[in-house]
Legacy VTK file of the C-alpha trace (Angstrom):
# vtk DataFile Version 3.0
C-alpha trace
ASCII
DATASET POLYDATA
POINTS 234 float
31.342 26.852 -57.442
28.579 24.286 -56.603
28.676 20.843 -59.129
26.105 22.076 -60.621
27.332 25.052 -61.880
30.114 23.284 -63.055
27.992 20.885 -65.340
26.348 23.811 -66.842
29.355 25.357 -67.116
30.564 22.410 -68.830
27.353 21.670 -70.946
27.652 25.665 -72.028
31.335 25.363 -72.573
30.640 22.536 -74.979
27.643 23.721 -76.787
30.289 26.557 -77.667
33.160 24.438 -78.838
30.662 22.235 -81.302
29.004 25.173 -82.534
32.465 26.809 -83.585
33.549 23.924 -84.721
30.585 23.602 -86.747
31.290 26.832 -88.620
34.993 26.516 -89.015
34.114 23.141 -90.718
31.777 24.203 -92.754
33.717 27.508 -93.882
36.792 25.051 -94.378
34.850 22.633 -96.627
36.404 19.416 -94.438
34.824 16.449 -93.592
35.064 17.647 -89.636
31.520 19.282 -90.282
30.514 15.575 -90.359
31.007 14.813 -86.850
29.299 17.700 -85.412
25.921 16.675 -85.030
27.618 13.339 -82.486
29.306 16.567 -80.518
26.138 18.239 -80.053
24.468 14.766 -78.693
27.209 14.415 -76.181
26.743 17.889 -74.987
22.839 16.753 -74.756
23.424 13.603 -72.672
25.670 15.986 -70.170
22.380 18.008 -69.272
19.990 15.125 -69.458
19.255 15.795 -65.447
18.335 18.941 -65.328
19.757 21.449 -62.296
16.237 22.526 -60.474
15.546 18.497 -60.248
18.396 17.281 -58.311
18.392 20.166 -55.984
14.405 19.368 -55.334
15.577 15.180 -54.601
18.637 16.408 -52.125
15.913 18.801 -50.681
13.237 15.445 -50.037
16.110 13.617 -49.034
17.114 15.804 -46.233
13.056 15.943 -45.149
13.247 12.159 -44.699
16.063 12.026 -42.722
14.663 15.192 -40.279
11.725 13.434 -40.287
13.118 10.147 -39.078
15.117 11.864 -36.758
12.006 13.780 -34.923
10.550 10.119 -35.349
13.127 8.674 -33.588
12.993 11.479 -31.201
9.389 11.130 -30.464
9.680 7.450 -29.505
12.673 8.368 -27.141
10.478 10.850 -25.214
7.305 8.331 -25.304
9.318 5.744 -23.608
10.923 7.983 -21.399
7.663 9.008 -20.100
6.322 6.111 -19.854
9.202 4.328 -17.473
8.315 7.392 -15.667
4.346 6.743 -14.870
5.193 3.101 -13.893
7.995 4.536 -11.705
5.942 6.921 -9.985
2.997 4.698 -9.530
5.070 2.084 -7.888
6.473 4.591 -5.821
3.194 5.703 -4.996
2.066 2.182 -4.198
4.260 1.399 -1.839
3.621 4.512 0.100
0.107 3.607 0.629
0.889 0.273 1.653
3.215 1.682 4.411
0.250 3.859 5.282
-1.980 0.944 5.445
0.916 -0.760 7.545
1.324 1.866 9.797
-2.254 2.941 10.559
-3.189 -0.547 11.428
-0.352 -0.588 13.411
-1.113 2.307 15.279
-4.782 0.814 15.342
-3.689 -2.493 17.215
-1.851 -0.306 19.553
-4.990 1.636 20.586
-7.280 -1.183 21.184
-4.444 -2.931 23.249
-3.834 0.172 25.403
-7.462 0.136 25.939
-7.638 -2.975 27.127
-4.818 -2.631 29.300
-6.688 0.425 30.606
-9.875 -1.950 31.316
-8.089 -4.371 33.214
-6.517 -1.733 35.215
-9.212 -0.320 36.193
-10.981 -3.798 36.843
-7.708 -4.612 38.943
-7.850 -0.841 40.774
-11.565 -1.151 41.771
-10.789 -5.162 43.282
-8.164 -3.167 46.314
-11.367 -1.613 47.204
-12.706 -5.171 49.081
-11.644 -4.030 52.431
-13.308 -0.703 52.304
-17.205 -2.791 53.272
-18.030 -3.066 56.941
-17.657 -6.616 57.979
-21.007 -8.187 58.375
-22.838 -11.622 59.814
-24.570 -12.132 56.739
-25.536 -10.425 53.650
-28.642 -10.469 51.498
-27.897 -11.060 47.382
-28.609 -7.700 47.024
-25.867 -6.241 49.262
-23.606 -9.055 47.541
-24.134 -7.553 43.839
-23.978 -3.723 45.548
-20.515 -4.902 46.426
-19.595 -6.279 43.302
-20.872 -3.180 41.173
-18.646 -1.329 42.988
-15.728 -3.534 42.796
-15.633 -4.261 39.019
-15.876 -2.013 36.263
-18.976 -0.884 34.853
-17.937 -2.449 31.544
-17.284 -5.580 32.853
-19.979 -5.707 35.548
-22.265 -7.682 33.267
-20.027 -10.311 32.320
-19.177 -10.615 36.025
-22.453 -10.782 37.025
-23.085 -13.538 34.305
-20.638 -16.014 35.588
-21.895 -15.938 39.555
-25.110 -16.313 38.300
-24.303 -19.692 36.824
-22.049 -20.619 38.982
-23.427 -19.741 42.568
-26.743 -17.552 42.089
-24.618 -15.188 44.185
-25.010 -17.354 47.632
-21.555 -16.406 48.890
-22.021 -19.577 51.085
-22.693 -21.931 48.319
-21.254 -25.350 48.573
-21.005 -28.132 45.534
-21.878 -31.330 47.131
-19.726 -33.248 44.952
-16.672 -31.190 43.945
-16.352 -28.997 47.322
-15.884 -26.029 44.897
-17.403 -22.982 47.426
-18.417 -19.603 47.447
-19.323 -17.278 44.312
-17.305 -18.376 41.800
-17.461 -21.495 43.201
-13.375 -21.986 43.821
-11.474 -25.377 43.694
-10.806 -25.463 46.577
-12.690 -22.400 48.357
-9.345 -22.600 50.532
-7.293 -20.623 47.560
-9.333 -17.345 48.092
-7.330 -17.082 51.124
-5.392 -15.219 49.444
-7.516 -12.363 48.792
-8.341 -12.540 52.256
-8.237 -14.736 55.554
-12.227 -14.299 55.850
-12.748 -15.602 52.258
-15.670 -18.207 53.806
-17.820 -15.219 54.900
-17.210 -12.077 53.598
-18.482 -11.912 50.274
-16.197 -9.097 49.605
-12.908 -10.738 49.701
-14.689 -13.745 47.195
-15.300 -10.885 44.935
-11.833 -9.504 45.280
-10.448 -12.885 44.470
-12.518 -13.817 41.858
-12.064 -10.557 39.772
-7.958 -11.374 40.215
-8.564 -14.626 38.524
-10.477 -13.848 35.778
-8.205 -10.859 34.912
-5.541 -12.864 34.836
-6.358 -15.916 33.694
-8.754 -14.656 30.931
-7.648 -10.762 30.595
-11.349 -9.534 31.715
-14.249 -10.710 33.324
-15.805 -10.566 29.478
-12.994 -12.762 28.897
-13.430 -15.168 31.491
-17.682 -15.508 30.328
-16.759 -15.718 26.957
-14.361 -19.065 27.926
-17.675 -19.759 30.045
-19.892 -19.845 26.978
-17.652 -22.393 25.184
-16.901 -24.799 27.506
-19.735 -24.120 30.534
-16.554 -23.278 33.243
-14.022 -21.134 33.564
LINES 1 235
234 0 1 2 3 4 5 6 7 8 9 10 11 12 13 14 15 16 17 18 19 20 21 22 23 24 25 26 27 28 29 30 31 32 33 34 35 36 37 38 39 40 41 42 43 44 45 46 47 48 49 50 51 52 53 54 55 56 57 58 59 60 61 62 63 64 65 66 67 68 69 70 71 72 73 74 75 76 77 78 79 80 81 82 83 84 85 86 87 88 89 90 91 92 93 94 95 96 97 98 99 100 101 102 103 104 105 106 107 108 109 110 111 112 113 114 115 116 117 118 119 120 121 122 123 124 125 126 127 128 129 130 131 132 133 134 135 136 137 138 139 140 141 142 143 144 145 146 147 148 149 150 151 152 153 154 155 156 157 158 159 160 161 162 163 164 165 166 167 168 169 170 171 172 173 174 175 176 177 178 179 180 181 182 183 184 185 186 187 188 189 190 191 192 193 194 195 196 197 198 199 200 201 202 203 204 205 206 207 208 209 210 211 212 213 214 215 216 217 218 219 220 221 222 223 224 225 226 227 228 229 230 231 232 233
């Protein structure tokens, strides 16, 4: 039996007892009929709350707390979710960097293969020197014939360039006050021996050597022009 029905039980039980009370009293002719009425009041004060309105407050009362909990629950899941954006985002962050990374990585690598492709092919095409008839002389037209075929089409211009500044391709050219001889004009013309023993006249073998230097001191002819530009020698 819930509390309730116990205090109504008890209230009913009560209202009983006073009222036969009341009666027996009254048939008696005591004084007990006197105290009745202060029964009766007690009985009242017993049902004062009445049943319906303390099941409707334990009713709101469990609302609030079901309400706090999906509250509660709410706020879990929010925060949960939201540790889980930044998570992701990071995540997602540093996998486009290491994209980034690697494609400019991969980038570098491509432009220095190419380059080491250039020069190759600069340095292939200079092996090629001993493959012109030797000559007693040759006109500044045969000289740059030779050289277009010697160095690479890319770097022909750059080539071309630096023997124009240096020895307006006179492969005899001599610097009155330095010595410096040939083409590129070498200090001293003696170290293009070794390109070839007949490095005073056969253009050819001045080519050979030059294109050797300025690959390898400079990387490329382009190289070698661009130092040219700078400083006016190479």
């Amino acid at each position: 039996m819930s509390r309730i029905s116990v205090r109504g039980f008890a209230v009913a039980s009560a209202t009983a007892v006073t009222t036969v009370g009341a009666v027996v009293g009254v048939a008696a002719g005591s004084e007990q009929g006197a105290v009745q009425p202060v029964e009766a009041a007690n009985a009242t004060l017993l049902a004062d709350i009445p049943a319906g309105q303390q099941a409707q407050q334990a009713s709101v009362n469990l609302g609030q707390q079901a309400q706090a909990q999906a509250d509660a629950a709410d706020a879990s899941a929010k925060k949960a979710a939201e540790e889980a954006a930044r998570k992701k985002a990071a995540e997602d962050a540093a996998a486009k960097k290491q994209r980034e990374e690697e494609a400019a990585k991969k980038a570098a690598e491509e432009r220095e293969a190419e380059k080491a492709k250039e020069q190759a092919a600069s340095r292939s095409a200079a092996r090629d020197a001993s493959d012109f008839a030797i000559q007693s002389s040759y006109s500044v037209a045969e000289v740059q014939a030779m050289a277009r075929s010697m160095v690479s089409a890319d770097q022909f211009q750059c080539f071309s360039n630096i023997v124009d500044h240096e020895s307006g391709w006179n492969y005899k050219a001599v610097n009155p006050s330095s010595g410096a001889y040939g083409l590129m004009q070498a200090l001293p013309g003696s170290k293009m021996s070794s390109a070839g023993a007949d490095w005073q006249t056969n253009p050819a073998t001045q080519i050979k050597w030059g294109l050797g230097y300025m690959n390898e001191r400079y990387g490329s002819p382009c190289g070698a022009w661009s130092f040219w530009q700078a400083n006016n020698w190479y």
